[in-house]
LUMZANU-381406 format. One line per 3 residues: number of its first residue (from 0); for each residue z, y, x of C-alpha. Coordinates in steps of 0.1 Angstrom, whole numbers, plus 5000, padded with zeros to 4 digits. Example, Ala and Ser with C-alpha at 12.3 -4.5 7.8 and 13.67 -1.06 7.14 Angstrom:
LUMZANU-381406
0> 5078,4955,5123; 5071,4989,5137
END
This chain:
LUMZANU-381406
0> 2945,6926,6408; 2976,6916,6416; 3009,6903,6393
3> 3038,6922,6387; 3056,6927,6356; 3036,6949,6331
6> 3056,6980,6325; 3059,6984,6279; 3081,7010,6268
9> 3077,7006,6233; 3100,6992,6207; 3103,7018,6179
12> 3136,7024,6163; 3131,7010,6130; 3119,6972,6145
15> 3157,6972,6159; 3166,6984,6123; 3146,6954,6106
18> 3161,6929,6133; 3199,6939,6120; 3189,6937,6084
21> 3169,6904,6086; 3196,6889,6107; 3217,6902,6072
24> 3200,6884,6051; 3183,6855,6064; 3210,6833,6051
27> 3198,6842,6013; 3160,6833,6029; 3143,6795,6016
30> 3120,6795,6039; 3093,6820,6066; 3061,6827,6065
33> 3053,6840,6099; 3019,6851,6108; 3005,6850,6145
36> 2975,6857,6160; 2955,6828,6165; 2939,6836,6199
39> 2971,6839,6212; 2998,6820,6191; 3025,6816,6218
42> 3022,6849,6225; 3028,6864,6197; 3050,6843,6186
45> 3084,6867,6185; 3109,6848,6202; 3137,6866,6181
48> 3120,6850,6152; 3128,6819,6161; 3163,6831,6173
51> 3169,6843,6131; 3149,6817,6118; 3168,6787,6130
54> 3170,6756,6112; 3148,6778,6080; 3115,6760,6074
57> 3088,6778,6087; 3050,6784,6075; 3030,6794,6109
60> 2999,6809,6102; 2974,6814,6125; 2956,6843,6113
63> 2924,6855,6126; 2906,6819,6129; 2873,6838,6125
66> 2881,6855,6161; 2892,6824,6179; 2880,6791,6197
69> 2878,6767,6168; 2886,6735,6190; 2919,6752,6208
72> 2927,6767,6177; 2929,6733,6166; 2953,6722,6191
75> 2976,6748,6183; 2977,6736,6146; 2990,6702,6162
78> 3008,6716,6189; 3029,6735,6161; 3029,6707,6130
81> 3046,6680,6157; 3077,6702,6159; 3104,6698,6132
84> 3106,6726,6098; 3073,6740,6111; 3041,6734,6090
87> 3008,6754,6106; 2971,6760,6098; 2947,6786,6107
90> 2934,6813,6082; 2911,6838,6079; 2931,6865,6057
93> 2895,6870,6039; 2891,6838,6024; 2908,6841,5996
96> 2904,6803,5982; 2923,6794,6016; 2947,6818,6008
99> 2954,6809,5974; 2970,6777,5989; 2997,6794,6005
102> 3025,6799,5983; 3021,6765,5970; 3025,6749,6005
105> 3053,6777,6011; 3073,6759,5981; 3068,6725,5985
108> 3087,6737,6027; 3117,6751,6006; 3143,6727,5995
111> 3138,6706,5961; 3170,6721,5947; 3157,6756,5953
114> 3124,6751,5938; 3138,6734,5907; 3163,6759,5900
117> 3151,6794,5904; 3121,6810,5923; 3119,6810,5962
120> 3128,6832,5983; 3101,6839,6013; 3104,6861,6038
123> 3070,6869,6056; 3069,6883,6096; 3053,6886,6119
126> 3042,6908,6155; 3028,6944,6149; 2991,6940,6139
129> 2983,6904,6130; 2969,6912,6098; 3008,6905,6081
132> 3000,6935,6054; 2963,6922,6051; 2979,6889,6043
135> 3002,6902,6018; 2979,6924,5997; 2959,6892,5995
138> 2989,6868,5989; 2996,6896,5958; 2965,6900,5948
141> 2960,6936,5947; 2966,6958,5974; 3001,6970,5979
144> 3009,6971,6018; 2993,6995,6040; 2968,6983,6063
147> 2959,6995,6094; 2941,6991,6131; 2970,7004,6146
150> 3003,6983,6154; 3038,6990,6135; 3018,7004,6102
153> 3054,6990,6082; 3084,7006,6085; 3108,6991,6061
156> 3111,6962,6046; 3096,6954,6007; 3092,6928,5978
159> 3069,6916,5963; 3081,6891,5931; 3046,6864,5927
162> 3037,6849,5897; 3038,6813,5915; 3078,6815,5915
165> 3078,6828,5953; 3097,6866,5960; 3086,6877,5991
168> 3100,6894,6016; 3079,6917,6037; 3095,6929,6075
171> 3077,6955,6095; 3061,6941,6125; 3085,6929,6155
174> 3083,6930,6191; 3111,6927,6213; 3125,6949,6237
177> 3111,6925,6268; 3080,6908,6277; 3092,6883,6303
180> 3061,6866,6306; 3032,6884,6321; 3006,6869,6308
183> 3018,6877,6275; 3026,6914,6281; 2988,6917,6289
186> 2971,6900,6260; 2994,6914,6234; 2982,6947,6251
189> 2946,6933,6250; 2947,6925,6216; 2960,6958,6204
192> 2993,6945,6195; 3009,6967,6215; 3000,7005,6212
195> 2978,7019,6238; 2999,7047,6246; 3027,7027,6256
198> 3007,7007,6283; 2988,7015,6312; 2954,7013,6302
201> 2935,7007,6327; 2960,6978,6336; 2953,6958,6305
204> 2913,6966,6310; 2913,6952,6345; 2936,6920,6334
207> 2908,6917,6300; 2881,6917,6331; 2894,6888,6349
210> 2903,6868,6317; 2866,6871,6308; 2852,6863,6344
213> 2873,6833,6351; 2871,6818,6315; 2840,6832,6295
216> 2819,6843,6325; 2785,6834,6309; 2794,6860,6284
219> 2802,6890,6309; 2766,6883,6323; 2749,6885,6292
222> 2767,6915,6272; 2762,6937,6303; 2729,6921,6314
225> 2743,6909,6349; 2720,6882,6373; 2761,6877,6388
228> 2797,6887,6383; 2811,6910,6407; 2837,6898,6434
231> 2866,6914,6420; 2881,6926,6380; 2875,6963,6395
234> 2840,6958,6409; 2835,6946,6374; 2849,6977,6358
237> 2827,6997,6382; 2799,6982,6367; 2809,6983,6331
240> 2811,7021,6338; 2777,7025,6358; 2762,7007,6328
243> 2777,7020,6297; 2782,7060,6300; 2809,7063,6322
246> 2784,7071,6355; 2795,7110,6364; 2781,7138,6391
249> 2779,7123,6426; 2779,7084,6409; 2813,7083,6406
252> 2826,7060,6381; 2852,7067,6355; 2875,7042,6351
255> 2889,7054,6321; 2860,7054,6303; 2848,7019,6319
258> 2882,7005,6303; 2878,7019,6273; 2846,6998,6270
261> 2861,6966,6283; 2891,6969,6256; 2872,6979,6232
264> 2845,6950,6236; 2869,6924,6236; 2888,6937,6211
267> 2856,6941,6186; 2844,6901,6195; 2812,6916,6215
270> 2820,6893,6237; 2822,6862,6212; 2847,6839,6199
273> 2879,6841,6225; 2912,6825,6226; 2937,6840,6254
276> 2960,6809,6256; 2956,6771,6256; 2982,6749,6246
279> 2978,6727,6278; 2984,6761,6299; 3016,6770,6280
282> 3030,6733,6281; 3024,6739,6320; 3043,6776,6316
285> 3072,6753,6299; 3076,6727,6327; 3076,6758,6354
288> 3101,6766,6333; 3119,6740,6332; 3118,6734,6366
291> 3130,6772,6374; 3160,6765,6353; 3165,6728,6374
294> 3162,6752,6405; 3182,6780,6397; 3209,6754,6391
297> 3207,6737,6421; 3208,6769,6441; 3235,6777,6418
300> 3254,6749,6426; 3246,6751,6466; 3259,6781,6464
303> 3293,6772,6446; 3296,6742,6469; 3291,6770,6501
306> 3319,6792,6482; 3343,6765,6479; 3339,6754,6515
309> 3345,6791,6522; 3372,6787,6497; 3386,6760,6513
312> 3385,6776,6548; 3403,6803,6540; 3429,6787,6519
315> 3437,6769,6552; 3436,6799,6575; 3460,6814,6548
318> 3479,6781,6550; 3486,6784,6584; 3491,6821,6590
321> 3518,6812,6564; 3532,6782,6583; 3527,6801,6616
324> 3550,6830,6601; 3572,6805,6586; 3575,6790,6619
327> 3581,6821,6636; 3608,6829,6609; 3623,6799,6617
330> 3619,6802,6659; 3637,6839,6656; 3663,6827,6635
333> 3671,6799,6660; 3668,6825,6685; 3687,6849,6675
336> 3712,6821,6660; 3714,6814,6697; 3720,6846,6714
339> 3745,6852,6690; 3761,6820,6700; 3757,6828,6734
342> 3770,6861,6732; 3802,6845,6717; 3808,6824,6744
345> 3807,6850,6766; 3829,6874,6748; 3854,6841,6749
348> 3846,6837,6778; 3855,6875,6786; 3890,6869,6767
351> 3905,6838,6784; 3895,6853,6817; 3917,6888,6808
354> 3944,6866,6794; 3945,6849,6827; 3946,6874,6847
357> 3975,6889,6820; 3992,6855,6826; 3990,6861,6866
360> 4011,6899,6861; 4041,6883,6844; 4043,6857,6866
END
């Protein structure tokens, strides 16, 4: 399958709503709570988060730990605690006794003159379908935020006063209106953070396809009972379909319904404990980064240095189409300096010769 930037038209009018008001009043905010998926934290990991979070202590908690690789789960919690006003762990939003932690950890992250002096302010966020409202109803204790399979269930924002001395804050769930990264674009699709209907479906099947083969290939072979993988992520769909009800008159296959499989199996953990994104690839994605933005501004400046030689050129052909027609200026009014002086010799010339010749009658 080839790359190429994954077309998402999908960011709902009330996520730019919550981004105005948040960005209103994140100043009255102690500290964040911000819940990510923990098969693919970096990924859903809203980068306008960090854009209105900045400098705000922030709780990242990987939710979903029951879903993910336990070891590169564990690399993200490291990854994230070595970066300054960020404290992480991984959570399962059912275990309560893991949960109960929380708000005491989110306290001890707001400033000691807060704490001491009136209850804290917490503001919790997080990407469409994380489990953020799951979190909440089990942060409360009771179930007050809608739940749901589907992303962008909260529309407006709520709070919730705890009897630990937290208020919290609840934000519906945030994308942003561009997906730069490709990768990203398709696992947020593959995970269901994205809704269905705003990506091309078959796309994010046949990307979920080549994930599996090139990193969890033992388990394509064994949940559809292959001897060996196919050569390609649609040969793979092809037998998905073949296999699992999507065979039709005259064995054709339909895709559609071999996608809806994939998705759905990956989605469902049929095909075991996955995590998208390891922090060794994204530390790679960083340098490239990096790297782009070192080359971009050496093309950049390439280019400048090219302009001002061009610049420069043409500042001296101006230079001396101006000296040439100063030159010229000069040259014409010598010349016709000249012939004016010439023309008055002559005309003096013209006069002695008639008063001669006057001089020559008298006589």
């Amino acid at each position: 399958m080839q790359e190429k930037a994954m077309p998402i038209n999908w960011f709902p009018g009330h996520m730019n709503k919550a981004r105005k008001e948040i960005e209103e009043v994140m100043n009255e905010v102690d500290m964040v709570i911000e819940v990510l998926d923990a098969r693919l934290p970096m990924s859903s990991q809203n980068p306008m988060i960090k854009d209105l979070s900045a400098g705000t202590p922030v709780l990242k908690l990987l939710n979903k730990q029951d879903l993910a690789d336990p070891q590169t789960t564990k690399e993200w919690i490291d990854y994230f605690n070595a970066q300054e006003h960020i404290h992480a762990m991984a959570i399962d939003s059912n275990d309560k006794k893991l949960i109960a932690k929380i708000p005491g950890i989110a306290k001890e992250m707001a400033p000691v003159r807060i704490r001491n002096d009136r209850p804290v302010r917490v503001m919790i966020m997080g990407i469409p379908n994380v489990g953020k409202s799951t979190m909440i109803n089990a942060l409360v204790g009771r179930k007050i935020a809608k739940v749901g399979n589907e992303p962008a269930v909260t529309k407006k924002q709520a709070r919730y006063t705890l009897r630990n001395g937290i208020v919290l804050s609840d934000t519906p769930g945030m994308l942003w209106p561009k997906i730069a990264d490709y990768d990203s674009g398709y696992r947020l699709a593959t995970s269901g953070a994205i809704r269905d209907t705003a990506v091309e479906y078959q796309s994010v099947a046949l990307y979920a396809a080549k994930f599996m083969m090139e990193k969890y290939p033992q388990r394509m072979l064994e949940r559809y009972k292959l001897k060996e993988l196919p050569a390609t992520d649609i040969k793979m769909l092809e037998v998905i379909g073949a296999k699992r009800g999507g065979l039709r008159a005259g064995g054709k296959i339909d895709m559609h319904k071999a996608a809806e499989v994939m998705v759905h199996d990956i989605r469902g953990s049929k095909l075991g404990l996955i995590s998208y994104e390891t922090v060794a690839e994204w530390q790679e994605k960083f340098e490239q980064q990096k790297q782009q933005l070192i080359d971009d501004q050496l093309e950049l400046d390439r280019l400048q240095i090219e302009q001002n030689v061009i610049d420069e050129e043409r500042a001296k052909r101006d230079a001396q189409r101006q000296a040439y027609r100063a030159q010229n200026a000069i040259d014409d009014a010598r010349n016709e300096r000249e012939e004016n002086e010439k023309k008055a010799h002559q005309f003096d010339d013209i006069n002695d010769e008639h008063n001669r010749g006057d001089q020559n009658v008298t006589q």
